[in-house]
SEGUSE-814335 format. One record per residue (C-alpha): residue in three letters; residue number from 1; x, y, z. Coordinates in Angstrom, 3 decimals. Example, Ala and Ser with C-alpha at 12.3 -4.5 7.8 and 13.67 -1.06 7.14 Angstrom:
2
 residu num        X        Y        Z
    ala   1   12.300   -4.500    7.800
    ser   2   13.670   -1.060    7.140
This chain:
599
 residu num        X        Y        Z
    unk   1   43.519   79.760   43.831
    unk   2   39.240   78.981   42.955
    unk   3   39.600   76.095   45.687
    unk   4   36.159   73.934   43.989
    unk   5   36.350   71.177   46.627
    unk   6   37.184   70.134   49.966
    unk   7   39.313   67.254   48.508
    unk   8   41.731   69.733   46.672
    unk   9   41.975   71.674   49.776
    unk  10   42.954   68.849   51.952
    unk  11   45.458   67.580   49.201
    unk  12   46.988   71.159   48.966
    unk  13   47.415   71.133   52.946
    unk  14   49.082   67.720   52.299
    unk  15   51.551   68.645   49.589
    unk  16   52.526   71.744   51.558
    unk  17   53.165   69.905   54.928
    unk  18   55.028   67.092   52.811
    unk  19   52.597   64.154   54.316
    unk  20   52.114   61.182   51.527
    unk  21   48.707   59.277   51.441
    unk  22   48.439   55.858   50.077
    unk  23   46.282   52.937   49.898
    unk  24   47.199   50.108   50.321
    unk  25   45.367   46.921   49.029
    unk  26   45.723   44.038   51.468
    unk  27   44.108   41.568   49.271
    unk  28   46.014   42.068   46.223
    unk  29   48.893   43.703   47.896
    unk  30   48.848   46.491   45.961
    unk  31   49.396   50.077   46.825
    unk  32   48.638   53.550   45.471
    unk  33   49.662   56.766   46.043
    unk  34   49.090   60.575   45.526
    unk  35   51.867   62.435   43.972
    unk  36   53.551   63.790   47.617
    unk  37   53.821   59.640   48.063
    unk  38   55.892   59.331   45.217
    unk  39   58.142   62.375   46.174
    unk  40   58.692   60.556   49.590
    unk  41   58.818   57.318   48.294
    unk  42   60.704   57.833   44.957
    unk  43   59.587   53.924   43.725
    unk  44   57.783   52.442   41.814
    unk  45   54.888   51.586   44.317
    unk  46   52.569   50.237   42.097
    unk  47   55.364   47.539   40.820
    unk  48   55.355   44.524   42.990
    unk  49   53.854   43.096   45.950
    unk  50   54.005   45.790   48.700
    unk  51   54.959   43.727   51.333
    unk  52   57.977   42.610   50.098
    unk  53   58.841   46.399   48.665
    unk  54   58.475   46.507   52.882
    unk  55   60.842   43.852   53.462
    unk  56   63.310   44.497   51.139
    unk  57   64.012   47.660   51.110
    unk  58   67.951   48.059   50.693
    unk  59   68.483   51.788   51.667
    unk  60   66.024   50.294   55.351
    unk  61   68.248   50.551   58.706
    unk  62   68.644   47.081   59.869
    unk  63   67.825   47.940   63.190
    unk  64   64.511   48.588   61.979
    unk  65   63.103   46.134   59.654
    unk  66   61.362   44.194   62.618
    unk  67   59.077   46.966   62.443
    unk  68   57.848   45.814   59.176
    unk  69   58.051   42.346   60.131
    unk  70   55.842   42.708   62.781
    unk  71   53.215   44.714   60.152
    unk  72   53.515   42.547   57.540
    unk  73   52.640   39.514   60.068
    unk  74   50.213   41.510   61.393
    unk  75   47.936   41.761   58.391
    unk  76   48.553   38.384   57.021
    unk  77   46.616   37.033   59.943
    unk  78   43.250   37.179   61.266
    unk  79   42.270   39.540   64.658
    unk  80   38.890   38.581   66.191
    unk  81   38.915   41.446   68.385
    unk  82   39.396   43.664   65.219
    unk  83   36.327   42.330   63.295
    unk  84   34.468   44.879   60.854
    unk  85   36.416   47.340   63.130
    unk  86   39.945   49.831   62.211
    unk  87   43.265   49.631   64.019
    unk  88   46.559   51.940   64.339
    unk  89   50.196   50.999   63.558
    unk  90   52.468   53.942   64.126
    unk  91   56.475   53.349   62.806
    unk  92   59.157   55.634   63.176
    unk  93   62.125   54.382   60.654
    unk  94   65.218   55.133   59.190
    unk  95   66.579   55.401   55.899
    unk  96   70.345   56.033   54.487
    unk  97   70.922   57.907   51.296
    unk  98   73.768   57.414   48.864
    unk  99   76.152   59.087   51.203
    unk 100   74.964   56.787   54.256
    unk 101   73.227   59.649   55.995
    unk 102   70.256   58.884   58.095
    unk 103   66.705   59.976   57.312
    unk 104   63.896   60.276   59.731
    unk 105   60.249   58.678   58.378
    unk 106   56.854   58.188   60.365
    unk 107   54.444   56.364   59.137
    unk 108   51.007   55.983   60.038
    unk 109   49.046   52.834   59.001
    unk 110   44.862   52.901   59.730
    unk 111   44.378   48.876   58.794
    unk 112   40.469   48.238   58.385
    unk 113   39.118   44.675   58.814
    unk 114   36.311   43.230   57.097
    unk 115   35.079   40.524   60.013
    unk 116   38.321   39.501   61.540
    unk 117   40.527   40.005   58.266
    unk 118   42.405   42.788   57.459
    unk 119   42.004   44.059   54.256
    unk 120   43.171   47.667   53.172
    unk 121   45.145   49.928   55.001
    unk 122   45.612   53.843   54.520
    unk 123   48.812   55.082   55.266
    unk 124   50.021   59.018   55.995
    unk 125   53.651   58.980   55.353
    unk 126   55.650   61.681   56.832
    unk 127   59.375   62.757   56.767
    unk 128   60.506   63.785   60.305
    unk 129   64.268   64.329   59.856
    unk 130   64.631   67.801   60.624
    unk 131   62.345   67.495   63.413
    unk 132   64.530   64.331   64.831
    unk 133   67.850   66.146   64.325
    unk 134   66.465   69.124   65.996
    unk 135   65.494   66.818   69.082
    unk 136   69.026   65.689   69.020
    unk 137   70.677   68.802   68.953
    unk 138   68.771   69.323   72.099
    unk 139   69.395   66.050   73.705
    unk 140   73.200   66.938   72.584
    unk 141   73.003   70.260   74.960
    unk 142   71.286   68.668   77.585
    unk 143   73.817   65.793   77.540
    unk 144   76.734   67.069   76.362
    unk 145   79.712   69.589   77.674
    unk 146   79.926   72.298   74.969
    unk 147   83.338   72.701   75.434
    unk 148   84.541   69.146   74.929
    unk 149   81.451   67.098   73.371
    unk 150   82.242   64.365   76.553
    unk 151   79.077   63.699   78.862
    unk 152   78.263   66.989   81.316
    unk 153   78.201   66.026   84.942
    unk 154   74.891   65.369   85.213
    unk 155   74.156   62.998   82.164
    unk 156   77.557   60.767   83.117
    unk 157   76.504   60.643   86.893
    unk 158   73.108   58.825   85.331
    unk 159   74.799   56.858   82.690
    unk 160   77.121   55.727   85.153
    unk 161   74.682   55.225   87.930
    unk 162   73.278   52.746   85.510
    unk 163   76.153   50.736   84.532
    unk 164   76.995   50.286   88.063
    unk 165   73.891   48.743   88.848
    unk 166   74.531   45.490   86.541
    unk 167   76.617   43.359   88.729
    unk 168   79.377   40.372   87.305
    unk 169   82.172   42.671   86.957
    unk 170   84.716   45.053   88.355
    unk 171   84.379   48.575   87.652
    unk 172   86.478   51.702   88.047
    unk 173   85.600   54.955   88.396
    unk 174   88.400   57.452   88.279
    unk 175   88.443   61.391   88.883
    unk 176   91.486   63.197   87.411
    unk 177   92.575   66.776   86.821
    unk 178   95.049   68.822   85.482
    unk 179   97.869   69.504   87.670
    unk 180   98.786   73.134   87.426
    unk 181   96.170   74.201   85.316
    unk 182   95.089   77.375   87.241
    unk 183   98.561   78.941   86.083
    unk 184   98.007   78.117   82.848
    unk 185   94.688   80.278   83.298
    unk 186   96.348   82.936   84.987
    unk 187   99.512   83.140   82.788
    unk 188   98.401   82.849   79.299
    unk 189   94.576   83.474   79.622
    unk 190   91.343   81.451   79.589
    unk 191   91.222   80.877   75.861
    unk 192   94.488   78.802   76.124
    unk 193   93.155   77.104   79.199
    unk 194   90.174   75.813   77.065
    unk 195   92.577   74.481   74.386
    unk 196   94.477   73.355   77.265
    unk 197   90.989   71.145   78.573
    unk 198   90.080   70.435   74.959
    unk 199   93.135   68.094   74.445
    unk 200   92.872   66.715   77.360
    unk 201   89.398   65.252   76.826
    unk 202   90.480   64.084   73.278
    unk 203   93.329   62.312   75.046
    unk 204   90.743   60.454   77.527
    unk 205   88.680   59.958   74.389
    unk 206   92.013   58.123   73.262
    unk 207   92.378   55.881   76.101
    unk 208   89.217   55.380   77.380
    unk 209   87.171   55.167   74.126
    unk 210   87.082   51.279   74.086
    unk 211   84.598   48.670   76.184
    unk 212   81.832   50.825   76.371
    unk 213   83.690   53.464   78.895
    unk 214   81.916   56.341   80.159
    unk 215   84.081   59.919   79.885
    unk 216   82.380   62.563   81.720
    unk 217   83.250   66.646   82.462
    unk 218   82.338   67.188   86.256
    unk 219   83.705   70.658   85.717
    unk 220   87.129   73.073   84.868
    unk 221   89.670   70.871   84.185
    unk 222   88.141   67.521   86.732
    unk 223   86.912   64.997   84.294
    unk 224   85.362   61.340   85.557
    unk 225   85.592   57.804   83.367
    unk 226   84.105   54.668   84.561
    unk 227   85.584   51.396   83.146
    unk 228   82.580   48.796   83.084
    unk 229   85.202   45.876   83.353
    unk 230   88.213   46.412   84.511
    unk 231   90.562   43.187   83.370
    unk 232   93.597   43.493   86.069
    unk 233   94.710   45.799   88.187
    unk 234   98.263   46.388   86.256
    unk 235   96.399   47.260   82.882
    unk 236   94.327   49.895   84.617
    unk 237   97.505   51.444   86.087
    unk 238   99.060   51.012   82.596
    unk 239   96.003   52.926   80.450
    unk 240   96.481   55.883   83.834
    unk 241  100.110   56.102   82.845
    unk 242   99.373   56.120   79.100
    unk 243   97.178   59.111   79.887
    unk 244   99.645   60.845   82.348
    unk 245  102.296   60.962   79.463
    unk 246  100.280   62.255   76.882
    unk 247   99.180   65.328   79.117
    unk 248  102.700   65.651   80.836
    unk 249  103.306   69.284   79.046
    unk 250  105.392   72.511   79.306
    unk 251  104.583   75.806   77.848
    unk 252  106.719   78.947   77.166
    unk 253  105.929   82.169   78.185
    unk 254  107.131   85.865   78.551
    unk 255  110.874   85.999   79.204
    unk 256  112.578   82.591   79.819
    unk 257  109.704   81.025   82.112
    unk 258  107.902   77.811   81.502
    unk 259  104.492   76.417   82.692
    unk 260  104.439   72.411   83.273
    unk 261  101.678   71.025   83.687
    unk 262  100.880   67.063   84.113
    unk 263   97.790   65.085   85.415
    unk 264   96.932   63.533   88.709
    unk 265   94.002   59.951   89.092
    unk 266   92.106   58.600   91.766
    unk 267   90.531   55.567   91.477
    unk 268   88.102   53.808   93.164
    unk 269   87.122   49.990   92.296
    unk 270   83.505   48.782   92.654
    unk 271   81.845   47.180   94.314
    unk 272   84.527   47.120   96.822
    unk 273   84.408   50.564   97.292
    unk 274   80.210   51.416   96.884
    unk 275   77.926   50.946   93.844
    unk 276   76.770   54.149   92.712
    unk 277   78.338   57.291   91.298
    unk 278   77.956   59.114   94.552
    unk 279   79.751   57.189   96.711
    unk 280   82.349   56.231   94.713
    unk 281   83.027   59.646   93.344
    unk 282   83.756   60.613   96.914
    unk 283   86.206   57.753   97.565
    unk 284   88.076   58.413   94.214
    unk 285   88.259   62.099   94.838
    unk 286   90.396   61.702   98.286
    unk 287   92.371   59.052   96.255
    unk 288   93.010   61.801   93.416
    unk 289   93.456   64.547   96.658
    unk 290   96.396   61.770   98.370
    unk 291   97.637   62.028   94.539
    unk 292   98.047   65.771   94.843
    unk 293   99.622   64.968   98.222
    unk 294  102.143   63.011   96.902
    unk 295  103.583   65.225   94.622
    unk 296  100.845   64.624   91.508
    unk 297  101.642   63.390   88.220
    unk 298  100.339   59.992   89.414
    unk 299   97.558   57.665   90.170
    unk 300   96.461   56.588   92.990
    unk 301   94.220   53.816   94.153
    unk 302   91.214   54.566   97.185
    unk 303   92.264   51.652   99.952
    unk 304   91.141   50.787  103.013
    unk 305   94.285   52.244  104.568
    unk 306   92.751   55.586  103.267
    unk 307   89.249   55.162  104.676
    unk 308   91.192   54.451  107.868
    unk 309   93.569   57.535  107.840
    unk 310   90.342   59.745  107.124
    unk 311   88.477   58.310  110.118
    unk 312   91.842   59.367  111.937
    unk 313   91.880   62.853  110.182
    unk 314   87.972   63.959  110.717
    unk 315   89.218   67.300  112.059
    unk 316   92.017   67.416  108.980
    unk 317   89.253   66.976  106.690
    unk 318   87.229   69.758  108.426
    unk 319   89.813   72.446  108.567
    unk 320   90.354   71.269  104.427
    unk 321   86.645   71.869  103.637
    unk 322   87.506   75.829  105.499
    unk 323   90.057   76.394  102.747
    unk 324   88.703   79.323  100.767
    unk 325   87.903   80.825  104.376
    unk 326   91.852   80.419  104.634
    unk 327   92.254   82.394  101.630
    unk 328   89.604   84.892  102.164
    unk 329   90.256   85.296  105.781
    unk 330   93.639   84.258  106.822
    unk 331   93.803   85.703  110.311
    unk 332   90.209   85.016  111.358
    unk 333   91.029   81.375  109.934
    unk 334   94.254   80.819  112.150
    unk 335   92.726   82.705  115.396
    unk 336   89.435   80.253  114.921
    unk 337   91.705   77.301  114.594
    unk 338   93.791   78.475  117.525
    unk 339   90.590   79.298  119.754
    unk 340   89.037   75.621  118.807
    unk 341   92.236   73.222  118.968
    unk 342   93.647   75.656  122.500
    unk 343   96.940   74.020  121.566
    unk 344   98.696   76.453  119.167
    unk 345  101.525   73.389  118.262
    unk 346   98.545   71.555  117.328
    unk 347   97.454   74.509  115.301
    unk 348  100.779   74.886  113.855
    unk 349  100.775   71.281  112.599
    unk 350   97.979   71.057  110.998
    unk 351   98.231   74.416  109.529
    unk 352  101.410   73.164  107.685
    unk 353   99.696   69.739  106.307
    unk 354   96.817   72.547  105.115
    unk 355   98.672   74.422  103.164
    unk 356  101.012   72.057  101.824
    unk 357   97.887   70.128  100.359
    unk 358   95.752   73.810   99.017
    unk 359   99.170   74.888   97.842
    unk 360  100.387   71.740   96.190
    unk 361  104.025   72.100   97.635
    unk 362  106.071   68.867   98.930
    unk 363  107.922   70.905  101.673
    unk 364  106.548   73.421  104.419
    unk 365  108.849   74.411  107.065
    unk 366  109.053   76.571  109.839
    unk 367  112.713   77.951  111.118
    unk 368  113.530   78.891  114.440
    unk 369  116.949   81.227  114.580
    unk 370  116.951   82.432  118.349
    unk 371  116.155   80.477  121.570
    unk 372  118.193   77.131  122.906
    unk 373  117.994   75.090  119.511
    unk 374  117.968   77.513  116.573
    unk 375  117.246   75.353  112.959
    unk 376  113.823   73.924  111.980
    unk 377  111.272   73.729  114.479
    unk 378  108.385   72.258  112.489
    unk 379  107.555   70.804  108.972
    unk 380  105.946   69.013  106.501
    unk 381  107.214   67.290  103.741
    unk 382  106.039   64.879  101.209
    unk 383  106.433   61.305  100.980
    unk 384  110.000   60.488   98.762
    unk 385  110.870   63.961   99.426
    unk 386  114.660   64.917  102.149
    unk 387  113.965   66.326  105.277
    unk 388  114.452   69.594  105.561
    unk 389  117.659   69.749  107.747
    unk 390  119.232   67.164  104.929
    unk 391  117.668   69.309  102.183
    unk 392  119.050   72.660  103.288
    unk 393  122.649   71.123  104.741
    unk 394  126.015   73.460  104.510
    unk 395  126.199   75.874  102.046
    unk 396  121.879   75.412  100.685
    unk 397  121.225   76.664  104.364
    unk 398  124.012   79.710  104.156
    unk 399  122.406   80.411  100.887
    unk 400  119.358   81.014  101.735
    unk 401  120.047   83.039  104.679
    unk 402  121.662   85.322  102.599
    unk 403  119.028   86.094   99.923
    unk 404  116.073   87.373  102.288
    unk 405  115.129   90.855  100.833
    unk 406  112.032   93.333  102.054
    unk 407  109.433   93.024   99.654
    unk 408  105.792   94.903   99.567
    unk 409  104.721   92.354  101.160
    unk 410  107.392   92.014  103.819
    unk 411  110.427   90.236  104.280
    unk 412  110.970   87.035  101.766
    unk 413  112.951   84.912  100.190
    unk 414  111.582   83.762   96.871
    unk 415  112.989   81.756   93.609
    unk 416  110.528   80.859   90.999
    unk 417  113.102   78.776   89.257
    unk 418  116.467   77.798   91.195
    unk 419  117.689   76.615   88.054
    unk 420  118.179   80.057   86.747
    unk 421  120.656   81.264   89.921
    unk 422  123.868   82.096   88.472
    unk 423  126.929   79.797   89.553
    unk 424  127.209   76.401   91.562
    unk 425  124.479   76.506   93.720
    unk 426  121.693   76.520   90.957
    unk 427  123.083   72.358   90.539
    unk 428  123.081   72.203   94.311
    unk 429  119.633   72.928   95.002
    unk 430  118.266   70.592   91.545
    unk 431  120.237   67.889   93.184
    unk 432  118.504   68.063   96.235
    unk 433  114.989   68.976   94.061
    unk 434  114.276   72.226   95.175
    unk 435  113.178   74.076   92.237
    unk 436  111.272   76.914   93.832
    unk 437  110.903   78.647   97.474
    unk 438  109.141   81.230   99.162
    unk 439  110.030   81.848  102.786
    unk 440  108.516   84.964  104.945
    unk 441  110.481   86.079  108.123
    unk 442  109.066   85.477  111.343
    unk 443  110.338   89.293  112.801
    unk 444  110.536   91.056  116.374
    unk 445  110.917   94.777  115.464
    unk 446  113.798   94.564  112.940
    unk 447  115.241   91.687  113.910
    unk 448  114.387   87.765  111.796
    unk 449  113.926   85.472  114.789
    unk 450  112.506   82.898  112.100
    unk 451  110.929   82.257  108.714
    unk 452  107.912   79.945  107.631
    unk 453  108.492   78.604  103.984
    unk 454  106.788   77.007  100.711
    unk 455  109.078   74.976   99.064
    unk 456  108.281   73.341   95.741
    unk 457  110.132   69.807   94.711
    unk 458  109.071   69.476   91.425
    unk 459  109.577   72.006   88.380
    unk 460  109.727   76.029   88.980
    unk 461  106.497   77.900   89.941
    unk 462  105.293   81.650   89.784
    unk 463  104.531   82.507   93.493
    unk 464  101.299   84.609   93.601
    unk 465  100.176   87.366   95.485
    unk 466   97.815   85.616   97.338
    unk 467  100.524   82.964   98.785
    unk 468  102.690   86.145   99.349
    unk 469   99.925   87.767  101.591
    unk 470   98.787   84.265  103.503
    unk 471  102.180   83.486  104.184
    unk 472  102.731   86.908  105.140
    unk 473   99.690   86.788  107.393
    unk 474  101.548   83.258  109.045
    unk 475  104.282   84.512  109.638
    unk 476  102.977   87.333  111.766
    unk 477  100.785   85.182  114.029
    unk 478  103.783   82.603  114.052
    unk 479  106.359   85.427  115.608
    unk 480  104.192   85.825  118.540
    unk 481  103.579   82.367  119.440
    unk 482  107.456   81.728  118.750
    unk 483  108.285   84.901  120.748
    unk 484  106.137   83.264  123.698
    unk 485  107.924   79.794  123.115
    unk 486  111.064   81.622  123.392
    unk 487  109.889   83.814  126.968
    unk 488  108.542   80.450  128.152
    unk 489  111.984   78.479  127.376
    unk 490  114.203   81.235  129.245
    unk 491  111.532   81.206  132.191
    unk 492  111.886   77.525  132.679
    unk 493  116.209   78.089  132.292
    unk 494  115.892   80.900  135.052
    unk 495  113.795   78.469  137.106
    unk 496  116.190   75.772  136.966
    unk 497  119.218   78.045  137.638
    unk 498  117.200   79.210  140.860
    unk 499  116.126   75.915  142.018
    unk 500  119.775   74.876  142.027
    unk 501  120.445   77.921  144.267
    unk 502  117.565   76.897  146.681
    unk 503  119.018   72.871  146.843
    unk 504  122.373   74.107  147.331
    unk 505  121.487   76.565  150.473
    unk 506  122.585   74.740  153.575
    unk 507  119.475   76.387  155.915
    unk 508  115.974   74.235  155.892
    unk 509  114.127   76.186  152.897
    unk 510  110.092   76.081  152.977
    unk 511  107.708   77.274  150.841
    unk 512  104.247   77.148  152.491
    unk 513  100.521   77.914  151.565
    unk 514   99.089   80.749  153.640
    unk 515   95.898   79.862  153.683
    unk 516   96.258   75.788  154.613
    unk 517   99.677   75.251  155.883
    unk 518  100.465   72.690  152.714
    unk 519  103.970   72.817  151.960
    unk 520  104.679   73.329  148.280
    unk 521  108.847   73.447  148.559
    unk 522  111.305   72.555  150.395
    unk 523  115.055   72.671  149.864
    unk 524  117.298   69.583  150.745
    unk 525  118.254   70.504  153.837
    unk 526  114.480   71.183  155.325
    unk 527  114.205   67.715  153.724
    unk 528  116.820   66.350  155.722
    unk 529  115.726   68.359  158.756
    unk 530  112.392   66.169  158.552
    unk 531  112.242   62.910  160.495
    unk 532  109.141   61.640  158.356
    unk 533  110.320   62.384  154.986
    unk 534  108.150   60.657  152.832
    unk 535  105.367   62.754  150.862
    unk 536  106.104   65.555  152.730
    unk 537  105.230   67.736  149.940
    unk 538  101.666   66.603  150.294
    unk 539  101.292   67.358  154.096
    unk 540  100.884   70.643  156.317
    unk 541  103.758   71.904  158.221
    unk 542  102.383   71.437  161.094
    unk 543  101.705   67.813  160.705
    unk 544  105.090   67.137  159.721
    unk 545  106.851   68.897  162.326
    unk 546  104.761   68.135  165.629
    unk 547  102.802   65.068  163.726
    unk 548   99.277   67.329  164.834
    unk 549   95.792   67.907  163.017
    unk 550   95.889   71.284  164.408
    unk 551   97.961   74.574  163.903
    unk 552  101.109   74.811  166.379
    unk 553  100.330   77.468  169.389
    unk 554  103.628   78.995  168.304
    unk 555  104.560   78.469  165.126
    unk 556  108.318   78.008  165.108
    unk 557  109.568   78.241  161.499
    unk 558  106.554   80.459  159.049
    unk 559  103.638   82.549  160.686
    unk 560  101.117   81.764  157.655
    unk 561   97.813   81.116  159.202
    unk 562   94.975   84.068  160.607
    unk 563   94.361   81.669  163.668
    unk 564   98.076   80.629  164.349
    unk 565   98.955   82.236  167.631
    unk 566  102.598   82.196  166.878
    unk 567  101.899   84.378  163.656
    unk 568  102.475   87.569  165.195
    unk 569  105.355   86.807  167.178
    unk 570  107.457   84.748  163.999
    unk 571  107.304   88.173  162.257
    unk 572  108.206   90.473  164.756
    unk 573  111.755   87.360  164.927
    unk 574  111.710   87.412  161.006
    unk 575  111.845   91.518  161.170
    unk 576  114.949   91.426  164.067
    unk 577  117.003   88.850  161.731
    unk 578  116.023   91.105  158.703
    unk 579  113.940   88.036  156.704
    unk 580  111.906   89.629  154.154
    unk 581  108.904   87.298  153.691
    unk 582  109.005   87.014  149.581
    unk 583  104.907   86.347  148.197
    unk 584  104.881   83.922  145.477
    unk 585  101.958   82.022  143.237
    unk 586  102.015   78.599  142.105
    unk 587  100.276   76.497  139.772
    unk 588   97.221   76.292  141.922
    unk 589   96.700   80.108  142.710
    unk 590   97.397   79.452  146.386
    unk 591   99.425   82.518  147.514
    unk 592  102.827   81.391  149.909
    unk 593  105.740   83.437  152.037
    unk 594  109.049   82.367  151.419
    unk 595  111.388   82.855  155.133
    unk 596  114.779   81.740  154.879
    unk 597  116.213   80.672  158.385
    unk 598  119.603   78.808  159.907
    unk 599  119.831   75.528  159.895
């Protein structure tokens, strides 16, 4: 191209980046425009007063016409501090086509004054949709989960962060997941599980869509919604049921097995509970975790009887935040927990609550078949759930018993589905809902001296190799505390059995410290024997016999003490009647003879 002046070079540089020029008249309200003006504005310019071509514009978005207001004001009125002088007006606008799509415009008015009147005005017109759509597309990503098109975590917690901070009403914020999603991940693959999340958020889109709600996806299958008024508390448990039904699902897989899967809320009000995301995220997650607790496929609201209970629980809550450590590291976990509590029932306790919550079972028990009291020696169940001894009753119990088999992993008992047993007992155990069970043996050598159990009360399960090996791992520990339980019960029988021998021997019976002279024993006949007899236990013998600080010169009954002249000669008598003295150890390490001698 022969480019002859710098005016056709500027106008080519204009035409190719699509920017209209124009004049525009102020006086006579006129404008004019090259031919790139009349491709982006397709009127008539030149027909009419410009102003009102402004004004009226039919295809304007309302929302912006007070842009044009405020110009058209703006240069039908004189500016002093404008006089002889030039001034900017930048507008970005909106049009809608035929098909009510949006276009992007930015205009850019120069408005030159002659004194303190405006009176012409050049303006560089410039379409900016694909650069605005572009911006959203990024604002979209930045903002949005790609998987569901609800807010990401990080947009909601500021979107919600800033509804909370208007005060006048009640607000909710609720956290909810999908119960039983993880073995929809693990059964039929990840691709299902994001159809699986995809329908959920469409049906939180469909409950929570009106009032200005705020959806968020915090992550997996955990999703948060803040209400910005919530109306009563009834019709916020009514839209958390509406949701719970339309997720309530079951899926088939491989051979006759069936994944359900439902959803569990927590909710926490504000500004009872805190007013900002943060703090109210935290309250409605242990609501949603007390949920889980209590069996899930519910809602449940935070309450001060929670905050209390957690104050109660701090070392609970502790041992929860160590639960992949559980899973990573089962014995290290237990032996850590045993080492910090030093009270393995303690240990045992809470280890039960523990897994009952990470495992999301409503019974954990722990069987005792030797000792004093075979049966159940601990548990956990869930609230609305039987007891175990009421659950496993007459023949359940017999059942059971009977159905241990060695597995890879040891010895278990395991149903994934009760329902499928063959004959009565597949009613029995749905009438008492226990749908699916996996019990380990507690063993010594060959022999099952107990079992430690999952039990699930709700719909069948697949057990995984993971709860296999922890269990496995919990059941080995468990036999050697129970073993020691067991040594420590027949120790205390064999004591009792000999103390009854000692009360019943009609000779005075001491048992007396060697180094001190305190009397740690005596039968009921030395008890008789002594004419003081109260505390004698706490007293030497010496004092209680001859009522003297000091060791007797001949000790008559025991030779115990180094400087006791009668020491010698009480042995050489204990050796002629053929009294053995027996050495013993009591609870304070203080070493003792035990003599026997007539009454």
């Amino acid at each position: 191209m022969d480019w002859t002046t710098d005016l056709e070079m500027y106008r080519e540089a204009l035409r190719v980046e699509r920017i209209g020029v124009a004049r525009w008249d102020i006086k006579l309200d006129r404008v004019f425009g090259d031919s790139t003006m009349m491709v982006l504005y397709p009127d008539h310019l030149t027909n009419g007063a410009y102003s009102e071509f402004l004004l009226r514009r039919p295809e304007l978005h309302p929302n912006d016409v007070k842009f044009f207001e405020a110009l058209v004001r703006f240069v039908q009125a004189p500016h002093h501090e404008y006089a002889d002088k030039s001034h900017e007006i930048l507008i970005e606008y909106r049009l809608t086509d035929a098909e009510n799509r949006e276009q992007w415009f930015h205009a850019h008015f120069t408005v030159h004054f002659e004194k303190e009147w405006p009176r012409s005005a050049v303006l560089l017109l410039r379409s900016t949709d694909s650069e605005h759509r572009q911006e959203e597309s990024l604002r979209q990503k930045a903002e949005r989960d790609a998987l569901t098109g609800l807010y990401n975590k990080g947009h909601a917690r500021e979107l919600i962060d800033e509804a909370l901070a208007v005060p006048g009403t009640t607000k909710a914020l609720l956290v909810l997941d999908m119960d039983g999603f993880k073995k929809v991940n693990d059964n039929l693959g990840h691709l299902f599980g994001d159809a699986v999340i995809s329908d959920m958020a469409l049906s939180l889109a469909e409950v929570f869509s009106s009032d200005g709600d705020i959806i968020g996806r915090v992550g997996g299958d955990e999703f948060v919604v803040l209400i910005r008024d919530v109306e009563s508390r009834d019709a916020l448990v009514s839209r958390c049921e509406a949701l719970r039904d339309m997720l309530r699902r079951s899926f088939e897989y491989g051979k006759n097995r069936t994944l359900n899967v439902s959803g569990s809320v927590g909710i926490a009000l504000s500004p009872q509970f805190g007013s900002s995301f943060e703090t109210l995220f935290s309250c409605a997650d242990k609501a949603l975790y007390e949920a889980k607790r209590r069996g899930r496929d519910t809602q449940v609201f935070y309450t001060d009887e929670l905050r209390e209970g957690e104050k109660k629980n701090v070392g609970e809550n502790e041992i929860a935040e160590g639960r992949q450590t559980l899973l990573d590291h089962p014995v290290e976990f237990i032996f850590r927990m045993l080492y910090e509590t030093g009270n393995p029932r303690v240990t045992v306790e809470t280890l039960l609550s523990l897994f009952a919550k990470y495992f999301m079972v409503q019974r954990v028990v722990i069987y005792q078949n030797q000792g004093e009291n075979p049966g159940c020696w601990f548990e956990w169940h869930a609230a609305g759930t039987l007891p175990t001894e009421e659950a496993h009753e007459g023949a359940v119990g017999e059942f059971l018993n009977r159905n241990y088999r060695k597995e890879i992993y040891g010895h278990f008992l395991e149903f994934s589905d009760t329902t499928k047993i063959n004959g009565p007992m597949a009613k029995t155990l749905a009438d008492r809902n226990i749908f699916a069970l996996l019990y380990a043996s507690v063993m010594d050598g060959e022999k099952r001296i107990g079992c430690v159990g999952f039990e699930d009360c709700r719909g069948p399960r697949i057990w995984t190799k993971r709860e296999h090996e922890v269990l496995r791992t919990f059941a080995d520990i468990l036999g050697t505390f129970l073993m020691d339980q067991m040594r420590y019960r027949m120790l205390r029988r064999a004591y009792r059995r000999l103390q009854g021998v000692l009360e019943a021997i009609t000779g005075p019976l001491w048992v007396i410290a060697t180094d001190n002279g305190h009397i740690g024993y005596m039968n009921k006949a030395a008890r008789t024997m002594l004419a003081n007899g109260e505390n004698e236990e706490a007293k030497t013998c010496y004092k209680v016999r001859t009522d003297s600080n000091r060791p007797c010169i001949r000790c008559e009954h025991v030779g115990l003490l180094a400087d006791c002249p009668g020491t010698l000669a009480l042995r050489k008598e204990a050796e002629r009647r053929g009294l053995v003295p027996i050495p013993i150890r009591w609870s304070k390490g203080q070493d003792g003879q035990l003599f026997l001698f007539d009454a």
